[in-house]
TORPA-4810 file (N, C-alpha, C, O; in nm, 3 decimals):
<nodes>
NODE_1_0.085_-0.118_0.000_0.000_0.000_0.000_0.089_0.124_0.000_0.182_0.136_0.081_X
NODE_2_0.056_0.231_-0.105_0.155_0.318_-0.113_0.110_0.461_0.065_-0.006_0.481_0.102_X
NODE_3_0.181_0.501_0.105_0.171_0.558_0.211_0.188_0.701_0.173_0.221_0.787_0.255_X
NODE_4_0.161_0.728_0.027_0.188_0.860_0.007_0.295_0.909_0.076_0.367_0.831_0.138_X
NODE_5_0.322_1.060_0.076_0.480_1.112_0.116_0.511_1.089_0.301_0.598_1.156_0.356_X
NODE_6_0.438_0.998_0.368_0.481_1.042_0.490_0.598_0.834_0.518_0.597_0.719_0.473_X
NODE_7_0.665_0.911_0.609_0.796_0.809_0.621_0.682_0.656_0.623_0.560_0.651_0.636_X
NODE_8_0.795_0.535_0.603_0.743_0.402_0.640_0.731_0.417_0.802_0.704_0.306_0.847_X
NODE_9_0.742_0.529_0.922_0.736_0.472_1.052_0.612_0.527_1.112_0.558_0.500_1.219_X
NODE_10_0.564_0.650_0.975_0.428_0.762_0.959_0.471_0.884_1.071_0.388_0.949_1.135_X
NODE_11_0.640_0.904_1.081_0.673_1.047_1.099_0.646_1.127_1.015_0.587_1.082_0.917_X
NODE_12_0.669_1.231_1.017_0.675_1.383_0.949_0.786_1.404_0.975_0.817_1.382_1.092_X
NODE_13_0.893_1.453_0.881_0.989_1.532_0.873_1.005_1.591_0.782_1.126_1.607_0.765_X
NODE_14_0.953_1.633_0.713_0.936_1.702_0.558_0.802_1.810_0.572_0.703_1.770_0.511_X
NODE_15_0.785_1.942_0.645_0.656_1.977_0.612_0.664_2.140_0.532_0.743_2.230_0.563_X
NODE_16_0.575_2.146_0.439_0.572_2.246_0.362_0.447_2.390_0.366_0.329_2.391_0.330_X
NODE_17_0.500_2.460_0.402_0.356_2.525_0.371_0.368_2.677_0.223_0.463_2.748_0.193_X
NODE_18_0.236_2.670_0.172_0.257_2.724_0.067_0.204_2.904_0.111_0.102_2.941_0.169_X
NODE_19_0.315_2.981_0.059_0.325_3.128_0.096_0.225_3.210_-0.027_0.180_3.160_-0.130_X
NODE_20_0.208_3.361_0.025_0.142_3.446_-0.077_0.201_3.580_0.042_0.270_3.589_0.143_X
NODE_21_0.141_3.647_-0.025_0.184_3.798_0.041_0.019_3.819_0.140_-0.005_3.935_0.171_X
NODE_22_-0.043_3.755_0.166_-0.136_3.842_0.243_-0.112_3.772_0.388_-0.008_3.714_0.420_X
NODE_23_-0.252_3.791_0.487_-0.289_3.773_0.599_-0.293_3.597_0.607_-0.256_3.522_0.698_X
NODE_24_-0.347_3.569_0.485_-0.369_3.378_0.504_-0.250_3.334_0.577_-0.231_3.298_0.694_X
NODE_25_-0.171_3.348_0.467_-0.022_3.320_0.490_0.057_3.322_0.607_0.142_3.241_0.645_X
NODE_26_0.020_3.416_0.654_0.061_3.444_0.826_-0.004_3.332_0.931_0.059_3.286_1.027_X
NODE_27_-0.103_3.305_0.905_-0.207_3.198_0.988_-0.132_3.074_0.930_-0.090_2.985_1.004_X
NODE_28_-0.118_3.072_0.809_-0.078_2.891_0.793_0.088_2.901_0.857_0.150_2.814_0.919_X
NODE_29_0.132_3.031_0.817_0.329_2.970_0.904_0.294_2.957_1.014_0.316_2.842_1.053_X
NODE_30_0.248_3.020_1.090_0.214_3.011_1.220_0.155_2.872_1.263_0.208_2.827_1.364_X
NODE_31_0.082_2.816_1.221_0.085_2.698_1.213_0.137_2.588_1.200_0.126_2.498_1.283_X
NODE_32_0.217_2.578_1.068_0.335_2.517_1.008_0.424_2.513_1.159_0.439_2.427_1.246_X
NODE_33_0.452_2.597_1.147_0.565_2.662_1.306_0.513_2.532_1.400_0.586_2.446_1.450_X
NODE_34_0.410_2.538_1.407_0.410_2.463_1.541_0.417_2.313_1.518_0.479_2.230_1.583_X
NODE_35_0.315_2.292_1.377_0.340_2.108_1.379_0.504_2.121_1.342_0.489_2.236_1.384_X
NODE_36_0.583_2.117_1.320_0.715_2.123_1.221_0.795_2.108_1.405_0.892_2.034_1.418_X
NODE_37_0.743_2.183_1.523_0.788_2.206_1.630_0.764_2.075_1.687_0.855_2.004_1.731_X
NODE_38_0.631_2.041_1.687_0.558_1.925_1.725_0.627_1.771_1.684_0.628_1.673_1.758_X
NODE_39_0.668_1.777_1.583_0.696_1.630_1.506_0.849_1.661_1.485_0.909_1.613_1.389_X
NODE_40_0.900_1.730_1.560_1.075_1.791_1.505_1.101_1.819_1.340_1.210_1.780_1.297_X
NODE_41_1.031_1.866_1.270_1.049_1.828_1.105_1.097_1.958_1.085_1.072_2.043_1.171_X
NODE_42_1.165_1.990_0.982_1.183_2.063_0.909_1.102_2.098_0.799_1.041_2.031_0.715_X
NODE_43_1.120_2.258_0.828_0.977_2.329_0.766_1.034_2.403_0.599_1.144_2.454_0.577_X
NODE_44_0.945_2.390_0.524_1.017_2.424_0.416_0.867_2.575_0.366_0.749_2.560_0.394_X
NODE_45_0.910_2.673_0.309_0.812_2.803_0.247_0.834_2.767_0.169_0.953_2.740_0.158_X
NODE_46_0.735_2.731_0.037_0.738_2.785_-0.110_0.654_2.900_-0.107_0.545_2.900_-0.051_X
NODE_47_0.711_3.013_-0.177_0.593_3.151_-0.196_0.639_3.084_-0.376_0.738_3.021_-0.413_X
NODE_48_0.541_3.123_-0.437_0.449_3.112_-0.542_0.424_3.248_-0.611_0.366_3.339_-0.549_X
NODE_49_0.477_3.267_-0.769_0.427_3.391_-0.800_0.385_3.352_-0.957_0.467_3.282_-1.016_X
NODE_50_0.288_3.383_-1.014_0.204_3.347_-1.159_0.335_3.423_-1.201_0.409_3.495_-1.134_X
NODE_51_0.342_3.371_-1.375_0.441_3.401_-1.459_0.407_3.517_-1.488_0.290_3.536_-1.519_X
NODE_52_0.502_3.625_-1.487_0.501_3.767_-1.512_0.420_3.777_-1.679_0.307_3.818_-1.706_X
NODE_53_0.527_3.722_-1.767_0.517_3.753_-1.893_0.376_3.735_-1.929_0.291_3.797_-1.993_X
NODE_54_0.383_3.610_-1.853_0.163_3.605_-1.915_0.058_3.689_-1.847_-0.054_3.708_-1.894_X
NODE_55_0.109_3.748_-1.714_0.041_3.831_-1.635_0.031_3.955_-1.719_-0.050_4.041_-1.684_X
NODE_56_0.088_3.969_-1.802_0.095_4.071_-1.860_0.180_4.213_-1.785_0.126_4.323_-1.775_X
NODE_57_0.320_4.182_-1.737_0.360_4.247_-1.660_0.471_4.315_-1.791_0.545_4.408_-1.761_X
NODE_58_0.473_4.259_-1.932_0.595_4.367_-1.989_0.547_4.468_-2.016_0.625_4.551_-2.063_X
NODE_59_0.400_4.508_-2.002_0.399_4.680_-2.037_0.479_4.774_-1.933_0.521_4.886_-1.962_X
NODE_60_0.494_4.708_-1.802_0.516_4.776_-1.685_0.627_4.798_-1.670_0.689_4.903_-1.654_X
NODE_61_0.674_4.630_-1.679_0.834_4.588_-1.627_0.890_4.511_-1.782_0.830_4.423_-1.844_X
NODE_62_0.997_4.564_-1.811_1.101_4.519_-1.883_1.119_4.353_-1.878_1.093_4.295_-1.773_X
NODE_63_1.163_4.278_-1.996_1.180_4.161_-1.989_1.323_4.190_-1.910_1.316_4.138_-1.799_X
NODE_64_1.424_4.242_-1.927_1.562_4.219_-1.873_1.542_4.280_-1.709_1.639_4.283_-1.633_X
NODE_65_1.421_4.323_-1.673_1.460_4.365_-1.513_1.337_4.210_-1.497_1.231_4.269_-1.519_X
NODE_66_1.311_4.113_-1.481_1.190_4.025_-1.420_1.310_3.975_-1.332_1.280_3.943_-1.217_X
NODE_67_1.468_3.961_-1.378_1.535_3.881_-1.249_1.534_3.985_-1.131_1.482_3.949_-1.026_X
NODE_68_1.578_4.090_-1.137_1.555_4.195_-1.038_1.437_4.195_-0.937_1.448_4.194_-0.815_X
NODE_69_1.285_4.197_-1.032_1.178_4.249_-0.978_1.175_4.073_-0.891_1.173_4.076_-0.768_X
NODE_70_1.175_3.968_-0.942_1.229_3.807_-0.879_1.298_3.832_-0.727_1.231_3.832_-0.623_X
NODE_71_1.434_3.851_-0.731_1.498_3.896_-0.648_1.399_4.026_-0.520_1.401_3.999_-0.400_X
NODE_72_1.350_4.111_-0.553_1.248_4.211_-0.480_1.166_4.115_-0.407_1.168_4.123_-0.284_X
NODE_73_1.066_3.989_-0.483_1.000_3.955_-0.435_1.049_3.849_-0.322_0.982_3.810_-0.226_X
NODE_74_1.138_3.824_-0.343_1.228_3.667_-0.262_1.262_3.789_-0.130_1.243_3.765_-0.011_X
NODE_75_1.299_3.881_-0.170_1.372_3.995_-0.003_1.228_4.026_0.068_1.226_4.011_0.190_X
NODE_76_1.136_4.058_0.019_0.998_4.096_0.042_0.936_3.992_0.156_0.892_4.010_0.269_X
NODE_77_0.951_3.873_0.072_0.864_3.749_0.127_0.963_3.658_0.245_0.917_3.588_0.335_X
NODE_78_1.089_3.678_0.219_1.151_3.671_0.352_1.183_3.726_0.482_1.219_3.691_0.594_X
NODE_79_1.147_3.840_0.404_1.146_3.966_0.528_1.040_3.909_0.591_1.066_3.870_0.705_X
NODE_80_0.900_3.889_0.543_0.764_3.858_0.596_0.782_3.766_0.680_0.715_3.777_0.782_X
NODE_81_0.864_3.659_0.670_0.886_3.500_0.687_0.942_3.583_0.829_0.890_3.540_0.931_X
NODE_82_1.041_3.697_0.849_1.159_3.696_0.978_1.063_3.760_1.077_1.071_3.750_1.199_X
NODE_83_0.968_3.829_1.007_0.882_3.818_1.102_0.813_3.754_1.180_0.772_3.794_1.289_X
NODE_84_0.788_3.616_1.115_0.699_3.528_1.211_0.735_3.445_1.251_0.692_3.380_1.346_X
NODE_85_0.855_3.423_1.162_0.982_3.301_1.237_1.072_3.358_1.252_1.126_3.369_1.141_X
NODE_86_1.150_3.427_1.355_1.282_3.498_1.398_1.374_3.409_1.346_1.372_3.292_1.382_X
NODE_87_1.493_3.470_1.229_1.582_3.382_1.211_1.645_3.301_1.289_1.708_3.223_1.217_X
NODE_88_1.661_3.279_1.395_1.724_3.184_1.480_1.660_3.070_1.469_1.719_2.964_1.453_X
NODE_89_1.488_3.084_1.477_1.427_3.009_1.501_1.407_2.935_1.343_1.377_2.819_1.316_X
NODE_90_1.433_3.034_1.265_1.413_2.953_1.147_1.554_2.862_1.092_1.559_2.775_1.005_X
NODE_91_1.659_2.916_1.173_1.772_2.820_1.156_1.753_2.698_1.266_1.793_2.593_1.216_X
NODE_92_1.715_2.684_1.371_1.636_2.577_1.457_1.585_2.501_1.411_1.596_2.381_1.438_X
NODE_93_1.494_2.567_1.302_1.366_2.451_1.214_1.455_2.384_1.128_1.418_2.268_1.109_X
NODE_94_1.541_2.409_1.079_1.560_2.393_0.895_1.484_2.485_0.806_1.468_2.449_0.689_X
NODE_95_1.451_2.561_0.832_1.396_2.617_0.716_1.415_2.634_0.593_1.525_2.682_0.569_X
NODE_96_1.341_2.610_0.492_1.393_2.583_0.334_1.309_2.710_0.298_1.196_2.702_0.346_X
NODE_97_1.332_2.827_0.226_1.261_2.909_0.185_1.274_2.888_0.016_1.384_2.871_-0.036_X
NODE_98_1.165_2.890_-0.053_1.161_2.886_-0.194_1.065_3.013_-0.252_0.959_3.054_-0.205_X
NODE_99_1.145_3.065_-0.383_1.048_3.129_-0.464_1.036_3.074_-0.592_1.129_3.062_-0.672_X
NODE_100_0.868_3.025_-0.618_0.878_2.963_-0.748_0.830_3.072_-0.852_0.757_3.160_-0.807_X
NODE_101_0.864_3.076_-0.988_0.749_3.159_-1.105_0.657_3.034_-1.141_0.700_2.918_-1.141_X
NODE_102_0.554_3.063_-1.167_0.434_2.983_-1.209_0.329_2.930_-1.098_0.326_2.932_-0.975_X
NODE_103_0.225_2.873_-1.223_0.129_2.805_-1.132_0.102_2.743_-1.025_0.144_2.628_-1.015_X
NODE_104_0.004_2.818_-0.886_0.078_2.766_-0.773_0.084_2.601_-0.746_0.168_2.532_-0.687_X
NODE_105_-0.037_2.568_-0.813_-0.089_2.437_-0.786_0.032_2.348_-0.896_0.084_2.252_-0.838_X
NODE_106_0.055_2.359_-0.967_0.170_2.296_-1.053_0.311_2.322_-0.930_0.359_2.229_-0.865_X
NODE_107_0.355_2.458_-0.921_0.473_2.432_-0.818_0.474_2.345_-0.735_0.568_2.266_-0.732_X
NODE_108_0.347_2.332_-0.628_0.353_2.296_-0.506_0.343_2.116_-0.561_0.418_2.031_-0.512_X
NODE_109_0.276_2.095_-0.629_0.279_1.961_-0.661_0.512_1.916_-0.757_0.606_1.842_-0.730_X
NODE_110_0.497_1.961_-0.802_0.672_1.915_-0.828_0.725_1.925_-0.689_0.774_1.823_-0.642_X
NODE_111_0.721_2.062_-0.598_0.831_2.054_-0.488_0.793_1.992_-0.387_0.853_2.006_-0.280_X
NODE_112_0.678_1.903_-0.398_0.615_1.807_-0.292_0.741_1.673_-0.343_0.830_1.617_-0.279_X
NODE_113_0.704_1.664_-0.458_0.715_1.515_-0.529_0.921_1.544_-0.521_1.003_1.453_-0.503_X
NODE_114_0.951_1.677_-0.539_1.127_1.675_-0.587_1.155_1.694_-0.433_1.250_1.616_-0.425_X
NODE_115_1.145_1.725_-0.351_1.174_1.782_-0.157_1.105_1.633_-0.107_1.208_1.569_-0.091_X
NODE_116_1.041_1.580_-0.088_0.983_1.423_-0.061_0.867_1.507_0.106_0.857_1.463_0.220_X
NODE_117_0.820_1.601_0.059_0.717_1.641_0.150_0.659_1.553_0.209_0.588_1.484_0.136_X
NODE_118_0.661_1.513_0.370_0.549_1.434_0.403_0.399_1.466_0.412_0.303_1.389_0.409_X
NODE_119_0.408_1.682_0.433_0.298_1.723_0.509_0.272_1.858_0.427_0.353_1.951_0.419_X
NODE_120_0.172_1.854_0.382_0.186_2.017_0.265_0.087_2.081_0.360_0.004_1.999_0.400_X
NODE_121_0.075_2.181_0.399_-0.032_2.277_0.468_-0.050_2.424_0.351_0.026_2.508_0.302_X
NODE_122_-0.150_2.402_0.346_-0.254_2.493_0.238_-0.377_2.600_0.304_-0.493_2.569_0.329_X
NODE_123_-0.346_2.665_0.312_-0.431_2.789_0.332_-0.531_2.835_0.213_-0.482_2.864_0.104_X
NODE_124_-0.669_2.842_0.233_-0.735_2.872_0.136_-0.782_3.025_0.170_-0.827_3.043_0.283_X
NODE_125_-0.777_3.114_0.098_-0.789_3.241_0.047_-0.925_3.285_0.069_-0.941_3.383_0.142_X
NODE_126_-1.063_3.207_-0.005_-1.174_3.206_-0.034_-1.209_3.071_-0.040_-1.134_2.974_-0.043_X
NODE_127_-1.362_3.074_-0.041_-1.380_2.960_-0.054_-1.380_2.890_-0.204_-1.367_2.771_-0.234_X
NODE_128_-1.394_2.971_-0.263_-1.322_2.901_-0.417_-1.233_2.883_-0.491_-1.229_2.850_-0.609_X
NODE_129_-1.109_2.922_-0.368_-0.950_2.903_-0.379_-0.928_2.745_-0.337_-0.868_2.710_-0.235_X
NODE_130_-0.976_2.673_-0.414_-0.962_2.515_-0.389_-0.789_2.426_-0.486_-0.723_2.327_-0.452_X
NODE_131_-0.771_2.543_-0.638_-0.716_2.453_-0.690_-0.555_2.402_-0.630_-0.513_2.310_-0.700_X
NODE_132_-0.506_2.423_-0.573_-0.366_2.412_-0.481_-0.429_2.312_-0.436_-0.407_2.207_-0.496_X
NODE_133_-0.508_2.307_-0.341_-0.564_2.166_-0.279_-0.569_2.065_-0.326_-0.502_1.964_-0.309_X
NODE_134_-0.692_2.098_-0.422_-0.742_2.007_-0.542_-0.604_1.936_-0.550_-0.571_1.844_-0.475_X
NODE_135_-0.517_1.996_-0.662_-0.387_1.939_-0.740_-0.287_1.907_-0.654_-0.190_1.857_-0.711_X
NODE_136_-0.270_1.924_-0.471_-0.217_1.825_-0.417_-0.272_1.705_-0.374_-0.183_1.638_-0.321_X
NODE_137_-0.415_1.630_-0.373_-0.454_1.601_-0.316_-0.469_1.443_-0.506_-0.459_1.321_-0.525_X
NODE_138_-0.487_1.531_-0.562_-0.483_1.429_-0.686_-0.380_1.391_-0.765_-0.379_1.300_-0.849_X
NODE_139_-0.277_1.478_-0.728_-0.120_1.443_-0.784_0.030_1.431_-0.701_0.137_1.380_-0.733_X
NODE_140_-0.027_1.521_-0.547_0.039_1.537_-0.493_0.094_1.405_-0.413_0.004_1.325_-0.435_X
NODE_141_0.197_1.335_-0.328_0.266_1.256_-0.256_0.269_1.246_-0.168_0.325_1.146_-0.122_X
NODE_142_0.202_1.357_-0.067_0.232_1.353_0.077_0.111_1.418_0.126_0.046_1.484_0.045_X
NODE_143_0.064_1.408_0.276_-0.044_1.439_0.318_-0.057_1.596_0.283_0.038_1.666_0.252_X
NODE_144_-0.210_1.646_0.295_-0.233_1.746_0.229_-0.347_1.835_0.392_-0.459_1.784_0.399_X
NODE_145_-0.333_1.897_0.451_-0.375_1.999_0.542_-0.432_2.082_0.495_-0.350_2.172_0.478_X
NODE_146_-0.560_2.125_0.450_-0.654_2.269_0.429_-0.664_2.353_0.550_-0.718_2.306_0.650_X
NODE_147_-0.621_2.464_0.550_-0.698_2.537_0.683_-0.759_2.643_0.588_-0.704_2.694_0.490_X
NODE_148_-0.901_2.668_0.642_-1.013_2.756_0.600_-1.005_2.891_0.722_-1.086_2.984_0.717_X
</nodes>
């Protein structure tokens, strides 16, 4: 029987939670924080950003500055992160911080399956912010956590 991503002993040491820039986000690290505390695991952030170019971001921003404006967003969303996990504490955890470009539900499903996630924690936005869920839950490897 496949056991999906959590160990053959059904520890957690692999847990992920998926980032954005608002208020959700703050509630699920905060969370994360504690099971990751709870089960000793190491906690890994993916923040998630839709592809510029299709967002239609070259009227704004230059194709040759997107590594720059990349870079902005990675200082931005870590800054956010030192807020709620004091670096010490995030060197305590393991912390893995990631910034992906693209689809969130496509990211989070590869860095489940390439990182060997046991525990993905997902924050939903709205209630019709399902597809991240959805696409860990049907492709994804490792247990999958909604908080509403």
């Amino acid at each position: 029987m496949d056991s999906g991503g959590l160990m053959p002993d059904g520890e957690m040491r692999e847990i992920l939670v998926h980032g954005g820039p608002d208020e959700a986000f703050d509630r699920a690290v905060v969370f994360a924080r504690r099971m990751a505390e709870s089960f000793g695991a190491r906690l890994h952030v993916l923040y998630t950003v839709g592809e510029p170019l299709s967002a239609g971001w070259t009227a704004e921003v230059s194709a040759v500055r997107l590594p720059e404006v990349h870079d902005a967003m990675a200082t931005e969303a870590q800054e956010r992160l030192a807020s709620l996990i004091p670096l010490e504490d995030q060197e305590r955890l393991g912390v893995e911080f990631v910034l992906r470009t693209g689809p969130a539900a496509e990211e989070l499903v590869r860095y489940t399956t390439e990182e060997k996630v046991d525990l993905a924690i997902v924050q939903l936005r709205s209630d019709d912010d399902t597809g991240a869920a959805h696409a860990l839950l049907e492709h994804g490897r490792c247990a999958v956590l909604v908080l509403r």
